[in-house]
C-alpha positions in Angstrom: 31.9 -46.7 -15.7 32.2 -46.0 -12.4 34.1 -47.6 -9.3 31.4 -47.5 -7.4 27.5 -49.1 -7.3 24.6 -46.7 -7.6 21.5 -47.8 -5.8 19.5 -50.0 -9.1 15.8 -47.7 -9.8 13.2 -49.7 -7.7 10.4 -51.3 -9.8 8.1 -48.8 -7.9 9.8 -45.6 -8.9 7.2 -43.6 -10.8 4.7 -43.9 -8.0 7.2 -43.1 -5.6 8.1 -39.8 -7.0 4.7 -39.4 -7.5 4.2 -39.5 -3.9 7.1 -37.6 -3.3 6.0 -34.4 -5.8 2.6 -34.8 -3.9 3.9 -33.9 -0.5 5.1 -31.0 -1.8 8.5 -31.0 1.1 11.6 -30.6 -1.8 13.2 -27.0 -1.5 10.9 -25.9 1.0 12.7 -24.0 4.0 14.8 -25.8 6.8 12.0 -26.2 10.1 13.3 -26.2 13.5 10.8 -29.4 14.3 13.4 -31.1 11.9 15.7 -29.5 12.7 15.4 -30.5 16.5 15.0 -34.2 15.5 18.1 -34.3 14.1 20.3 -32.3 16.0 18.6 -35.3 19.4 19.4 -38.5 17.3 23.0 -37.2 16.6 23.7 -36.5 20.1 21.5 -39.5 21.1 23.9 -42.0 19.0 27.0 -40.1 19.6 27.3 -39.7 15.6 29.0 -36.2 13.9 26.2 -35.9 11.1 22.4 -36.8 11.3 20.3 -36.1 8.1 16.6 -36.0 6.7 17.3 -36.9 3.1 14.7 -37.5 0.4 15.6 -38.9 -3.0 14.4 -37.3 -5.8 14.9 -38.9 -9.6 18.3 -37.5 -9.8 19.5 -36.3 -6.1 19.1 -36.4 -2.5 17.8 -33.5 -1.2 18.3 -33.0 2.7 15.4 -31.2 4.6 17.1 -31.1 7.8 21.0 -31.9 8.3 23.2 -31.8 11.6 26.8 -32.0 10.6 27.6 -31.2 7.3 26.8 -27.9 4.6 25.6 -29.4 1.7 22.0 -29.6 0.8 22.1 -32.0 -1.4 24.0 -34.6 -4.0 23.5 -36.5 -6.6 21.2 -39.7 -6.4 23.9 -41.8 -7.9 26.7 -41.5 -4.9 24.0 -41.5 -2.3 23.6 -44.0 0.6 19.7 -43.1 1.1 19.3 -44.8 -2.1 19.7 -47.7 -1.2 18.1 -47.1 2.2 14.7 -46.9 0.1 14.8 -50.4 -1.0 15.1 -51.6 2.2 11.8 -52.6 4.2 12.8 -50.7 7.4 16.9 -50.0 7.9 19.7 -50.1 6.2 23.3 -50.3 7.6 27.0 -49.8 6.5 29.4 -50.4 9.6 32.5 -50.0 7.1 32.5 -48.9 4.0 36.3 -49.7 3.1 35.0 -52.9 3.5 31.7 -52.6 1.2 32.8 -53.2 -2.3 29.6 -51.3 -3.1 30.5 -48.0 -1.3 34.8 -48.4 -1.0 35.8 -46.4 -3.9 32.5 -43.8 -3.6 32.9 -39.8 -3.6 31.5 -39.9 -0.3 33.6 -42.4 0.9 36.8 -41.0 0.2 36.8 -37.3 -0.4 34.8 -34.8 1.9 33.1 -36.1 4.2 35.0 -39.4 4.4 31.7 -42.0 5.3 32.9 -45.1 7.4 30.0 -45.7 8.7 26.3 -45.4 7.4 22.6 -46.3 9.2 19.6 -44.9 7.4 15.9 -45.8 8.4 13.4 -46.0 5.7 10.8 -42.5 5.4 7.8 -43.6 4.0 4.9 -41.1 2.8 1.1 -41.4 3.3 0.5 -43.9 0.7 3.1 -46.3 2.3 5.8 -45.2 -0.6 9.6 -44.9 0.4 10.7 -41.4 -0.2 13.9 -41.1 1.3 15.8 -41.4 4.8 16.2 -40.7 8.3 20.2 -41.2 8.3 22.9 -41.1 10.9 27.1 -41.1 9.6 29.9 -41.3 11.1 33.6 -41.3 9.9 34.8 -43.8 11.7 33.7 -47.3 11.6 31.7 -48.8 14.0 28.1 -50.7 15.2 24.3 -50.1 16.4 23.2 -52.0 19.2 19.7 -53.3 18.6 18.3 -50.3 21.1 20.1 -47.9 18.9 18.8 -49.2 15.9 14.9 -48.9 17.3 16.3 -45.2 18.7 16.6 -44.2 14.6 13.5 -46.3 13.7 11.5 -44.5 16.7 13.0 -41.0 15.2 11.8 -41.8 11.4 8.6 -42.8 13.1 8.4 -39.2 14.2 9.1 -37.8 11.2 6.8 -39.8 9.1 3.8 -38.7 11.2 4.8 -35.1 10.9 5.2 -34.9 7.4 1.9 -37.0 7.3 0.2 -34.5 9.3 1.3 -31.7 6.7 -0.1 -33.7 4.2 -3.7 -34.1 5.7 -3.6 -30.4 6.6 -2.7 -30.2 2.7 -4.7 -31.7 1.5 -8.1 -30.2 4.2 -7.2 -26.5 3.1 -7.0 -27.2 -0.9 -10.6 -29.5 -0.4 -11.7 -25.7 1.6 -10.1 -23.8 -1.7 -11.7 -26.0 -3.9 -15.6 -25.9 -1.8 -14.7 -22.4 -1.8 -13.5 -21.4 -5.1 -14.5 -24.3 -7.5 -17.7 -25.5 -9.1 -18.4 -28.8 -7.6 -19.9 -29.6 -10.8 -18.0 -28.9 -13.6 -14.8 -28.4 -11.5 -14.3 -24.6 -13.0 -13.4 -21.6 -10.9 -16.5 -19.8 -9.5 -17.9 -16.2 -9.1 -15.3 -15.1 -6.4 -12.5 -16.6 -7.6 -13.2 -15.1 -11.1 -13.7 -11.9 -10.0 -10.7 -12.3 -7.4 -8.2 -13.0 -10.8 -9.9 -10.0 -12.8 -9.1 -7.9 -10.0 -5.4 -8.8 -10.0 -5.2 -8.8 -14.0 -6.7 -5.1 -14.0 -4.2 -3.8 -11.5 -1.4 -5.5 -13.2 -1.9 -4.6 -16.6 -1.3 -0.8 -17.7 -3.6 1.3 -19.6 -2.3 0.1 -23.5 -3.7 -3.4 -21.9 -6.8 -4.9 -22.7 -8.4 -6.5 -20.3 -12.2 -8.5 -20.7 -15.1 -10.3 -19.7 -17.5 -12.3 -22.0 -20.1 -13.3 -19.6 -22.0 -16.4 -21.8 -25.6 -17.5 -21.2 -27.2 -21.1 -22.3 -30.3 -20.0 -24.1 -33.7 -21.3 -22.5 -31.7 -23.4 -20.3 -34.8 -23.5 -17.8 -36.9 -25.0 -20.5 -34.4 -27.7 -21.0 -34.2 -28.4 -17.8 -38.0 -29.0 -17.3 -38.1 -31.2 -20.2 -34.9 -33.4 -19.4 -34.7 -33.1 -16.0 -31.7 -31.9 -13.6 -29.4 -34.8 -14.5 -29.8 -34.5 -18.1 -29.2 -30.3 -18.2 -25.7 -31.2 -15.8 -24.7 -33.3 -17.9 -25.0 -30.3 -20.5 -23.3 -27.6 -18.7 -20.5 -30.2 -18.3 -20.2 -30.6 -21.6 -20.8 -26.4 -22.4 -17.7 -26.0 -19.8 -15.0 -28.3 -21.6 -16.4 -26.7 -24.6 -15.4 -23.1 -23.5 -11.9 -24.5 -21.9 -11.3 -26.0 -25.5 -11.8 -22.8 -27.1 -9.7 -20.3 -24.9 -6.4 -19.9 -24.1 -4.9 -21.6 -21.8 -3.7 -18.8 -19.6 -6.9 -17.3 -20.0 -10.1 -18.1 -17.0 -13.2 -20.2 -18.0 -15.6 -20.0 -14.6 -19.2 -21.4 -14.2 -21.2 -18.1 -12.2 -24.6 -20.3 -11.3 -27.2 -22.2 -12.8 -26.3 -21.7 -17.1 -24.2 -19.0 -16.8 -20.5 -18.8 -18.0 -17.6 -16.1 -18.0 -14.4 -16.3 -20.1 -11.7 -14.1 -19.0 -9.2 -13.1 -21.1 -6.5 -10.1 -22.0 -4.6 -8.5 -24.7 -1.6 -6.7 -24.4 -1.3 -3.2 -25.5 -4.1 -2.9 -27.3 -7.8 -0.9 -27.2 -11.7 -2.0 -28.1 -10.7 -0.4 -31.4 -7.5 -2.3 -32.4 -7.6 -5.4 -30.7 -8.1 -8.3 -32.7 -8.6 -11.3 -29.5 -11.0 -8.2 -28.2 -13.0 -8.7 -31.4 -12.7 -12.2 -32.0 -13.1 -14.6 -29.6 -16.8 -13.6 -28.5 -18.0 -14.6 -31.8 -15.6 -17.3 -31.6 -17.2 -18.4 -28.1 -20.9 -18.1 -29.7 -19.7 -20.0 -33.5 -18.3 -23.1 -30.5 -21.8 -23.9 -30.2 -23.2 -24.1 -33.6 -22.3 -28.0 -33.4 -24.5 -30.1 -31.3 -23.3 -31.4 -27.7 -24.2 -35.2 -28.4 -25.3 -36.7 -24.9 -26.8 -40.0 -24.5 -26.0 -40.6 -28.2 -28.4 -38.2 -29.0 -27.9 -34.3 -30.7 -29.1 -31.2 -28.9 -28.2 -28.1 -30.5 -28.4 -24.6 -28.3 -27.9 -21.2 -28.6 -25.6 -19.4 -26.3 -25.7 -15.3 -25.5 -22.8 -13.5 -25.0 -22.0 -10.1 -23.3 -18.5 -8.7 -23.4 -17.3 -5.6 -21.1 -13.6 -4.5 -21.3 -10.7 -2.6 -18.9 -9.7 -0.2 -18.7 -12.3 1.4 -21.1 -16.0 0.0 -19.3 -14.6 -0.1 -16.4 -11.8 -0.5 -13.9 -13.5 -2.1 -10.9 -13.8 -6.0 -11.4 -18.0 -6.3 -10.2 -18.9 -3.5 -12.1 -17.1 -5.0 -15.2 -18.5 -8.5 -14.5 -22.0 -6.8 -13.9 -21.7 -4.5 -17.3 -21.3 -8.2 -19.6 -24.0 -10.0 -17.7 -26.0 -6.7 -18.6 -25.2 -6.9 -22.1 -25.8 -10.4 -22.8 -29.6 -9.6 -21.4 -29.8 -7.1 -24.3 -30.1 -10.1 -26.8 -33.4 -9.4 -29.1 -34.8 -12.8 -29.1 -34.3 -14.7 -26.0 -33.8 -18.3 -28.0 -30.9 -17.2 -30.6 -27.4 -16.8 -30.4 -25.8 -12.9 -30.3 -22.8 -11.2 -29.1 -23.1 -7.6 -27.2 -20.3 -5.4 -26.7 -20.8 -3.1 -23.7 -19.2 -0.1 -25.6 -21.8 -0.6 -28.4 -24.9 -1.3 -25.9 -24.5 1.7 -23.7 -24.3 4.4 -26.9 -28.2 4.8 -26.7 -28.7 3.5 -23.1 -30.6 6.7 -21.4 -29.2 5.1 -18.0 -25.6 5.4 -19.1 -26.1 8.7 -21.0 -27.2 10.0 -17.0 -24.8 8.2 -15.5 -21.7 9.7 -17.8 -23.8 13.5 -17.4 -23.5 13.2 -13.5 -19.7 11.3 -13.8 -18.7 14.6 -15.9 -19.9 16.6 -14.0 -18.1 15.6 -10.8 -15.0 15.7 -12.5 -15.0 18.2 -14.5 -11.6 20.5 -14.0 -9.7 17.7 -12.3 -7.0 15.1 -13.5 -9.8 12.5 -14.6 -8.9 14.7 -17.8 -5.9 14.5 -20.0 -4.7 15.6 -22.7 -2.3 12.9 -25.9 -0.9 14.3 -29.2 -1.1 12.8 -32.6 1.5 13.7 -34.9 0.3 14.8 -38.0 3.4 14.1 -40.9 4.3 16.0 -44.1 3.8 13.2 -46.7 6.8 13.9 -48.6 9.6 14.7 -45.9 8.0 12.4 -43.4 9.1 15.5 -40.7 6.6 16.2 -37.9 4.3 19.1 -38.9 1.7 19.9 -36.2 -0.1 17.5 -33.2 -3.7 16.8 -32.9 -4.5 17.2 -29.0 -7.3 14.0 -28.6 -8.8 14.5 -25.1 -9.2 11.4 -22.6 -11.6 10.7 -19.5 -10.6 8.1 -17.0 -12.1 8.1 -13.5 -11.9 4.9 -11.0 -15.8 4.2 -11.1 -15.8 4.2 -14.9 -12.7 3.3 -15.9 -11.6 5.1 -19.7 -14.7 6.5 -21.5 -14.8 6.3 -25.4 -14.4 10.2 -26.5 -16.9 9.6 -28.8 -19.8 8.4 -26.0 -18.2 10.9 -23.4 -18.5 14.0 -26.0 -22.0 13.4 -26.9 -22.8 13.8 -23.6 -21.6 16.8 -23.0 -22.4 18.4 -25.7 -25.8 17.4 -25.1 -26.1 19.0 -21.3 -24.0 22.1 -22.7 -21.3 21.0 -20.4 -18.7 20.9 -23.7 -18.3 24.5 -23.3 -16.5 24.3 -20.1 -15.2 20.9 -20.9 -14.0 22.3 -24.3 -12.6 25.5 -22.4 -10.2 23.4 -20.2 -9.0 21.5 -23.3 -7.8 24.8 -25.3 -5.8 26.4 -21.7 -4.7 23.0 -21.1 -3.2 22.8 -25.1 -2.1 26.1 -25.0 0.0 25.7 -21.6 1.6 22.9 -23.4 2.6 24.5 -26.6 4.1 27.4 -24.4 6.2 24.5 -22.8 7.4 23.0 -26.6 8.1 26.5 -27.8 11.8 26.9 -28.0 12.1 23.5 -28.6 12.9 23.5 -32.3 15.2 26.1 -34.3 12.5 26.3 -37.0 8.9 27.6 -37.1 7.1 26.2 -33.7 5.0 22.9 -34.2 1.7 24.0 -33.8 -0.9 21.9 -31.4 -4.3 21.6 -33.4 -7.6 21.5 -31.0 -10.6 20.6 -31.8 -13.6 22.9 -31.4 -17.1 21.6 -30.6 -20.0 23.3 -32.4 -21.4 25.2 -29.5 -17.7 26.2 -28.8 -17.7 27.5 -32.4 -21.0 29.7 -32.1 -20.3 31.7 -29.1 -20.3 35.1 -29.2 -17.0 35.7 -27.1 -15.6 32.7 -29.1 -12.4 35.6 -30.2 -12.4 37.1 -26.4 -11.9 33.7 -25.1 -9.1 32.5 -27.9 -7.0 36.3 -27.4 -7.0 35.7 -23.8 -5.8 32.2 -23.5 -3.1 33.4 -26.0 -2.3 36.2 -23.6 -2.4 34.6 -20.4 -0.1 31.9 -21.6 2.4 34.6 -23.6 1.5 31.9 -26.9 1.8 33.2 -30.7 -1.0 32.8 -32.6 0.9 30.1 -34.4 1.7 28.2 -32.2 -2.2 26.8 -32.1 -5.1 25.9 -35.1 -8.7 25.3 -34.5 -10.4 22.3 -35.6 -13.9 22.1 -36.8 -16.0 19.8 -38.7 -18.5 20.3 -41.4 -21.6 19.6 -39.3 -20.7 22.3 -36.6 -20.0 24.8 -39.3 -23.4 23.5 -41.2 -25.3 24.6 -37.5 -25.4 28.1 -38.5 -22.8 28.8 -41.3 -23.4 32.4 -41.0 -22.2 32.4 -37.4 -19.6 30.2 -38.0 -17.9 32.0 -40.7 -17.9 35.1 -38.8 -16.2 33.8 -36.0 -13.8 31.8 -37.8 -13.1 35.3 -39.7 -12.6 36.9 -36.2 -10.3 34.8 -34.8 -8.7 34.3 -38.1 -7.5 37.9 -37.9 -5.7 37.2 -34.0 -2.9 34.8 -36.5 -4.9 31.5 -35.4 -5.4 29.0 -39.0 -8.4 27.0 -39.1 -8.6 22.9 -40.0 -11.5 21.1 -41.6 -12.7 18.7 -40.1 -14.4 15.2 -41.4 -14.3 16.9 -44.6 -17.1 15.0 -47.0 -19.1 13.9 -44.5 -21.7 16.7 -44.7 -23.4 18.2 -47.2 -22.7 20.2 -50.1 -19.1 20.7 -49.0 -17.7 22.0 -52.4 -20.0 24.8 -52.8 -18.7 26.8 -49.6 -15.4 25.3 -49.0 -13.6 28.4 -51.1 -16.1 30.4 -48.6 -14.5 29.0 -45.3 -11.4 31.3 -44.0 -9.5 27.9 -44.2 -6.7 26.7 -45.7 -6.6 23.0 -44.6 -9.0 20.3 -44.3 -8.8 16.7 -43.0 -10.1 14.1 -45.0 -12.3 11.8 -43.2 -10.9 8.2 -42.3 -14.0 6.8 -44.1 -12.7 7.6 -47.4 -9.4 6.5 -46.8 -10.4 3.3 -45.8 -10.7 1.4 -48.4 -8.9 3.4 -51.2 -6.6 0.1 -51.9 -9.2 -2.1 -52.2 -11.9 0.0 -54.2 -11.1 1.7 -57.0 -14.3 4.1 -57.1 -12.9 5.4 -53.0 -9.5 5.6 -54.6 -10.6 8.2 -57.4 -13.1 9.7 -55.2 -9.9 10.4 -52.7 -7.6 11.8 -55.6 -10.3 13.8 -57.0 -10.4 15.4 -53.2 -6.9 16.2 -53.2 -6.2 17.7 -57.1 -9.4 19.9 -55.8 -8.1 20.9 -53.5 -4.6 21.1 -55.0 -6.6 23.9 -57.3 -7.6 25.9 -54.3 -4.3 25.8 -52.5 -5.9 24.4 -49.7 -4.0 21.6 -47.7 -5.3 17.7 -47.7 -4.6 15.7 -44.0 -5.8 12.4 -44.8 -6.7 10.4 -41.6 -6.6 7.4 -40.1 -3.8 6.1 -43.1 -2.4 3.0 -41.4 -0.6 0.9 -44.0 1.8 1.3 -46.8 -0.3 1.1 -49.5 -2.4 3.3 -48.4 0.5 6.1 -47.9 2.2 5.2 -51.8 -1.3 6.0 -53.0 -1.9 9.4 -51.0 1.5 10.3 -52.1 1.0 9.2 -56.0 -2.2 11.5 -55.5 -0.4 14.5 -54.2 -1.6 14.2 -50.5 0.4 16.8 -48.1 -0.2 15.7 -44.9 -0.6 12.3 -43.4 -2.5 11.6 -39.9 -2.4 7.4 -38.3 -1.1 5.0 -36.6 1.2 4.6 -39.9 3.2 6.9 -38.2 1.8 7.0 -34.7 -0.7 6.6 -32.4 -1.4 9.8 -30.0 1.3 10.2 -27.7 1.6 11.7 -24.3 2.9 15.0 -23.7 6.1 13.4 -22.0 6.6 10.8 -25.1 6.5 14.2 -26.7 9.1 16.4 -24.7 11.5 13.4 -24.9 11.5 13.6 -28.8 11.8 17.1 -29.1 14.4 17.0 -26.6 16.1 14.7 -28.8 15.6 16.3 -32.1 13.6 13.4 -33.1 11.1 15.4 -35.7 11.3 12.9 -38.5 8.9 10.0 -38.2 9.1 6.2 -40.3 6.5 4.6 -41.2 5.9 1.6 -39.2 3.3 -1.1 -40.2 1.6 -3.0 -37.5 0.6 -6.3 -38.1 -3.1 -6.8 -37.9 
């Protein structure tokens, strides 16, 4: 208990601090308006300490103080609260003599209050919300003048901190006009595409970041047949629906009339892994297969649904928000319910195919193109056997393109050869860079040859200069093909491989199944490794016909001493199984996703050639 008496809670305290909150004046910087006030009444009233104090629930917080170095103490000691239950002033001339205040902290330690006058601050709404105080230490009076001096100078502050408060409250009602939908009270078009701007440049490349622009099927209609009030009253309800449904860091905004736009990210993720990527558009079309009930009655509607993604559709907010309102246009029937991905809707889009032709050809040669490694494992040692190099395309109109849209496309306009070209100098600068790096045998960088790569007549010219220009052993790279390039002309194709099997350079298999009649020339190929395609390994767990398929592959294979990489192996299961069937090499994101070439150096620099399985939870 306490030989003191803290100022009893007024009945009106919640709205007061309600008030209070509103103003938005605690911890904001000192102001030499204040300031100025202070420093006149102190000298005007011959007092050492002059203060603006405002009581919060558990302290007084001083805006402005003239006298003393505190800025603040606890509510419980202070003099101001009291002043606040007061109707206008509030006055101490001794506090030896107060019982309430004789034995208080401020009273008789630092900074020894005698005397005390506070006038009452009141906020907009008439609430009290702290003080306009004056202290002396030393007893003493106010003459009546004096006492209208301090009631004149809280006037002053009161209409200032009013002021603030109108000005406030004028710029958020501008915000709000200028950012908000009057209607359903959600962000609009610029202030959506103002926070997708800011998420894209703040999240990195392993970040996901997307738009699902959504669509109110035959909206028009409804509105002819109900009437404007009735279809508000529907995209009211279509706008607490979405907020319901998304997180709530995520961005629900109304863009005009029945359109929608979720915003939402994922953290180090891709269109191919991510799991909020590939789940909440359906999730935001399945919200609307219950009925809005208005008026007591049902209405059931469809909704359409466009989703574009960053950095892989694009890196430039409009263009992103203008690539999911494309997609959800793409719908088939105009009256149902579907969900478009941008990546899936531009794969056959002649307007996109051009688009990528003339973007490739601007960039060609420059550093829109790089280069990650995948390490490929040895399935029984788990030590680090050779790297995939897995070519990427990012440029600031397009943001990443998928390899697999971007490689069509040039091999389509012939472009791959030069494309292809700068892949195998680029691999083999780096594998000079690695070599030295280990005591054994060099880890060799596999790159992948595209068919027209693989038919060309100076194919073994262009593969015994590179390795002369960079001082490379033949080792130190392997050639990757699939079936269907071989399958081209497998005449051609064997002769080559046969010619630039004689420089020292080992050929891979690619997709190895996928084609046709693979058994019958595989002992034909000068190959002694294939890859088996992800496809198969898929679902070898699961189904017991893929999992004998698989492990008749491999003892095949086994037969022929030819070595089995099995792809895209990302759980355990999947890697006992491989193993049990006598798999050599593994290839995922079991062991890794592709790497950069720095992520790389900074392993091998460590002696870090052993890789552990690591399961990522789906």
């Amino acid at each position: 208990m306490t030989d003191y008496s803290p100022a009893p809670l007024p009945s009106f305290e919640q709205e007061r601090l309600k008030e209070l909150t509103e103003l938005g004046i605690l911890d904001t910087q000192p102001e030499a308006r204040f300031d100025r006030l202070i420093e006149f009444i102190s000298a005007l009233l011959n007092v050492p300490i002059a203060l603006i104090s405002l009581i919060d629930d558990e302290r007084q917080w001083f805006k402005s103080a003239c006298g003393i170095d505190a800025k603040e103490t606890p509510r419980d000691i202070s003099f101001c609260g009291h002043t606040i239950l007061e109707q206008s002033i509030f006055i101490v001339e001794d506090t030896l003599k107060d019982p309430r205040f004789a034995k208080n902290p401020l009273v008789t330690e630092n900074p020894n209050i005698r005397f005390y006058a506070g006038a009452v601050l009141r906020g907009p709404s008439g609430q009290p919300i702290g003080s306009c105080c004056v202290i002396d230490s030393k007893p003493r009076t106010l003459s009546e003048q004096e006492q209208q001096y301090l009631l004149q100078t809280a006037k002053i502050i009161e209409s200032q901190i009013k002021h603030d408060y109108e000005v406030k409250k004028i710029y958020q009602a501008a915000v709000s006009t200028a950012y908000y939908d009057p209607l359903t009270g959600l962000p609009n078009k610029p202030l959506l595409l103002d926070r997708l701007k800011q998420l894209i440049s703040a999240y990195s490349e392993q970040d996901l970041v997307f738009v699902c622009a959504v669509d109110i099927c035959r909206f028009s209609d409804l509105n002819t047949a109900k009437g404007k009030e009735f279809g508000d009253k529907v995209l009211e309800i279509v706008a607490k629906r979405l907020n319901r449904i998304v997180d709530e860091s995520f961005t629900v905004a109304r863009l005009e009339s029945d359109k929608f736009a979720v915003l939402a990210f994922e953290a180090e993720s891709s269109p191919f892994e991510a799991s909020l990527y590939k789940s909440l558009p359906p999730a935001i079309s399945a919200a609307f297969d219950r009925p809005l009930i208005i008026n007591n009655q049902k209405l059931h509607i469809n909704v359409r649904v466009g989703v574009a993604c960053s950095p892989h559709d694009s890196n430039l907010a409009p263009v992103l928000l203008e690539q999911a309102l494309m997609c959800k246009k793409l719908c088939a029937n105009n009256s149902h319910s579907c969900v478009i991905y941008h990546s899936d809707a531009t794969d056959e889009n002649p307007s996109r195919r051009y688009e990528l032709e003339q973007e490739l050809r601007l960039t060609l040669g420059s550093d829109a193109f790089s280069l990650v490694y995948q390490p490929i494992i040895n399935a029984q040692t788990k030590e680090l056997v050779c790297l995939e190099a897995l070519l990427r395309w990012r440029t600031p109109r397009l943001g990443n393109v998928r390899p697999d849209e971007f490689i069509s496309v040039a091999e389509d306009t012939g472009l791959i050869i030069q494309l292809g070209n700068w892949v195998l100098d680029q691999a083999c600068k780096q594998a000079k860079a690695w070599l030295g790096l280990r005591e054994k045998a060099p880890i060799p960088i596999t790159i992948n040859l595209a068919s027209l790569q693989l038919m060309q007549p100076n194919l073994v010219s262009t593969i015994s200069e590179l390795l002369a220009a960079h001082q490379l052993p033949a080792n130190c790279i392997q050639l990757e093909v699939t079936e269907s390039s071989i399958l081209s002309d497998i005449d051609n194709a064997i002769s080559n491989m046969r010619k630039v099997s004689e420089l020292g350079v080992n050929f891979l298999l690619d997709d190895f199944g996928t084609g046709y009649s693979s058994l019958s020339y595989l002992r034909k190929l000068p190959t002694k490794k294939l890859k088996l395609d992800k496809s198969f390994i898929t679902d070898i767990v699961e189904d017991q016909d893929a999992a004998i398929l698989v492990h008749g592959i491999i003892s095949l294979c086994n037969c022929l001493e030819v070595d089995v990489v099995a792809e895209g192996v990302e759980t355990n299961k999947q890697l006992e199984l491989l193993e049990l069937f006598g798999c050599d090499l593994i290839q995922g994101y079991l062991f890794s996703k592709p790497l950069s070439a720095q992520e790389i150096s900074t392993r091998f620099a460590a002696g870090q050639f052993i890789f552990t399985p690591h399961e990522t939870e789906s």
